[in-house]
C-alpha positions in Angstrom: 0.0 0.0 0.0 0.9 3.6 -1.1 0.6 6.3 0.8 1.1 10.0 0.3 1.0 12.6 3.4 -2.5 14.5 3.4 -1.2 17.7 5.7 -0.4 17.6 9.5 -3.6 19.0 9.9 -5.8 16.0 11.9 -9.4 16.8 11.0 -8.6 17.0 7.2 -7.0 13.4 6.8 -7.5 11.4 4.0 -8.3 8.1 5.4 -7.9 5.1 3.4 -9.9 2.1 3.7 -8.5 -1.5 3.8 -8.8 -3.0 0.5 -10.0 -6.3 2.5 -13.1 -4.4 4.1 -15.9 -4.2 1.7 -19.9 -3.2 1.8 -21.3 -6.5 2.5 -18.7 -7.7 4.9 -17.3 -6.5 8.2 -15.7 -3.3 8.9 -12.1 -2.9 9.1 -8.8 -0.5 9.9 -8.7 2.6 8.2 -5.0 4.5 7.5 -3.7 7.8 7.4 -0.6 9.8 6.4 0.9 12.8 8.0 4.5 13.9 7.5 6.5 11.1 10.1 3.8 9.1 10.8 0.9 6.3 9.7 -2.2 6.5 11.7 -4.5 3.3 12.0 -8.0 3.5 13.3 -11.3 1.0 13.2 -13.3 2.0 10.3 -16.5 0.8 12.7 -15.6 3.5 15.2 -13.5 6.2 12.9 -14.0 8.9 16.2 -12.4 6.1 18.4 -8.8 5.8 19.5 -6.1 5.3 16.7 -2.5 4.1 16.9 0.4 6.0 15.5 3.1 4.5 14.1 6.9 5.4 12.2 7.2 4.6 9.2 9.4 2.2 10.1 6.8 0.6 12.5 4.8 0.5 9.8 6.9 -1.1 7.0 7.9 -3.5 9.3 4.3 -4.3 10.2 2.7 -5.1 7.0 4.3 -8.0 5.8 2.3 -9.5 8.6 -1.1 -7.7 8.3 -0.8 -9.0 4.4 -0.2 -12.4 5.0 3.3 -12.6 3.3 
């Protein structure tokens, strides 16, 4: 997954869906870019707590979220 930073501004994210989460089936994590860090938060509850992560953090992470 590709993503560019959308401003460090936190109410204007561009949020990005999991490609696994669709309309029929159950919700999933949404992701976010600001400059220096991915956020990650559960599309079911998009107001709810969200992790931040380095880049680094992240890259190392989704090898395993992707089955791979």
């Amino acid at each position: 997954m590709t993503l560019k930073p959308s401003g460090g501004n936190i109410t204007e994210l561009e949020w990005i869906k999991s490609s696994y989460s669709t309309a029929d089936g159950p919700s999933c994590v949404e992701v976010a870019a600001v400059p220096d860090h991915i956020l990650v938060r559960d599309s079911k509850n998009p107001s709810g707590p969200r992790l931040i992560l380095t880049p680094t953090t992240w890259a190392t992470f989704l090898p395993y979220a992707s089955g791979h």
